[in-house]
N, C-alpha and C positions, 0 to 999 in steps of 0.2 A: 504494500500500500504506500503510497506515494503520498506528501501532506504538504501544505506551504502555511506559513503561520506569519499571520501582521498583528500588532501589539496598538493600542491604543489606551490611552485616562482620561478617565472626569473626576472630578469632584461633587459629590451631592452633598447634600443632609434629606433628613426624614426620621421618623419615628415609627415604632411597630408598637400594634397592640395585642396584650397576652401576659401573663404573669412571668410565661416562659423565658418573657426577655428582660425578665428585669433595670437596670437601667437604662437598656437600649430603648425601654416605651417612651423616655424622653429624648424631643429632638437631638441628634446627632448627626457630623460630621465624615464622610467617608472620601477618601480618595481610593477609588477603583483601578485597577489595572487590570486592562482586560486583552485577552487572548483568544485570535481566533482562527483555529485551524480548519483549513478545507480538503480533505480525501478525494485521492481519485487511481482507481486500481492501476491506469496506465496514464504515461505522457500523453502530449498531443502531439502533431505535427511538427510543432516547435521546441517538444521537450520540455513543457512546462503543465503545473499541473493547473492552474491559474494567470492570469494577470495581477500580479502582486499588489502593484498602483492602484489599481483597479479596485480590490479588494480591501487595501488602507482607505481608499476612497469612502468606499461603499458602508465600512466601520466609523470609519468618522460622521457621515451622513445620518448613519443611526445614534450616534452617541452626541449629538451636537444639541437637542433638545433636551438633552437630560445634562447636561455637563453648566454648572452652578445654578443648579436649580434645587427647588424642593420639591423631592417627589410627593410627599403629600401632598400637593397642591397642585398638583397635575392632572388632568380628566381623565387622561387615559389609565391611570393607577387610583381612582377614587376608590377608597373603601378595601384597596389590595396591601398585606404587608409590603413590602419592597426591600425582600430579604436576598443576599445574594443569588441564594438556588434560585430564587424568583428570577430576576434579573437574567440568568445563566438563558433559562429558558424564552425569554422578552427578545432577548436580544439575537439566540439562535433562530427565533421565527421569522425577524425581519433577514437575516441574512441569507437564511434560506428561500423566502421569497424571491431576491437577488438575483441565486444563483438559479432557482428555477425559472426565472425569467432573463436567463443569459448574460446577466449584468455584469459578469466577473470575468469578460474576456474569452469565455469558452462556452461551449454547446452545455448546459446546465446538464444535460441529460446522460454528458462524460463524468460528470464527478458523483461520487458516491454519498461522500458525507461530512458533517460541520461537527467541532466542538467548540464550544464557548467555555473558556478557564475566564474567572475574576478571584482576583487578588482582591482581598479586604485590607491585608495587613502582611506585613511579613511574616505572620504563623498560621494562617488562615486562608484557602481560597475553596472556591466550588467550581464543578463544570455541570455543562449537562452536555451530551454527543447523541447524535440518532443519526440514521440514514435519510438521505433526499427523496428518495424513491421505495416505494413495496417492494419490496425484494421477490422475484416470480416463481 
C-alpha cells in the first residue's frame, strides 16, 4: 500500500458537556495538528499516489473555518461534543468527499483510503481511517 501524508494546524477553543470531562466542560484552548494520509494500492502514470499540493490544499480548505474559532459556536457543531475522535471523523468526510470527486489530482476511484491523525498534545492524538469505496 502506497500512502502520501500532508500535515496541517488550527487552533480552537470549545467546551464539552459530561461529567466525563471534567474540566475540559469549561471552555478550553487547543492547538491541533492534524495528519492526513491518503492510500492507494498502486502509483499512477506519474508515480505518484496523489497531488500532494493538491491535497495540502484541499486540508487547508477544510480546516480554515474552524482555525481561531469556537466551535461551540458554530452551526454546523451545534449541540455536538467537538472531541478529537469527533473531529478525526468531520474532517475524514470532507476529504473524502474531495477525493471522491477527483479533487486530489487523481481519478478518486484509484485510491483506496484516508486517515485523519490529530494531535491534541504531545501525549495525546486520535485517528479515525476507513476505505473510499465498498470493497466488492
Amino acid at each position: 500500500m502506497f500512502a502520501v501524508e500532508v500535515r496541517e494546524h488550527i487552533m480552537i477553543a470549545h467546551s464539552f458537556r459530561g461529567e466525563i470531562f471534567g474540566p475540559a466542560q469549561k471552555v478550553h484552548g487547543a492547538t491541533f495538528v492534524i495528519d492526513a494520509a491518503i492510500f492507494a494500492k498502486t502509483l499512477d502514470e506519474n508515480a505518484i499516489v496523489i497531488d500532494i499540493a493538491r491535497a495540502h490544499e484541499v486540508l487547508k480548505e477544510l480546516l480554515t473555518p474552524l482555525n481561531y474559532q469556537n466551535l461551540d459556536e458554530l452551526p454546523q457543531f451545534k449541540g455536538q461534543n467537538t472531541t478529537t475522535e469527533f473531529l478525526t471523523k468531520y474532517l475524514f468526510d470532507g476529504l473524502a468527499k474531495a477525493a471522491r470527486a477527483n479533487e486530489l489530482g487523481r481519478d478518486g476511484k484509484q485510491l483506496h483510503a484516508i486517515r485523519i491523525k490529530i494531535a491534541e498534545s504531545h501525549v495525546a492524538r486520535a485517528w479515525y481511517e476507513n476505505t473510499l469505496w465498498p470493497e466488492a
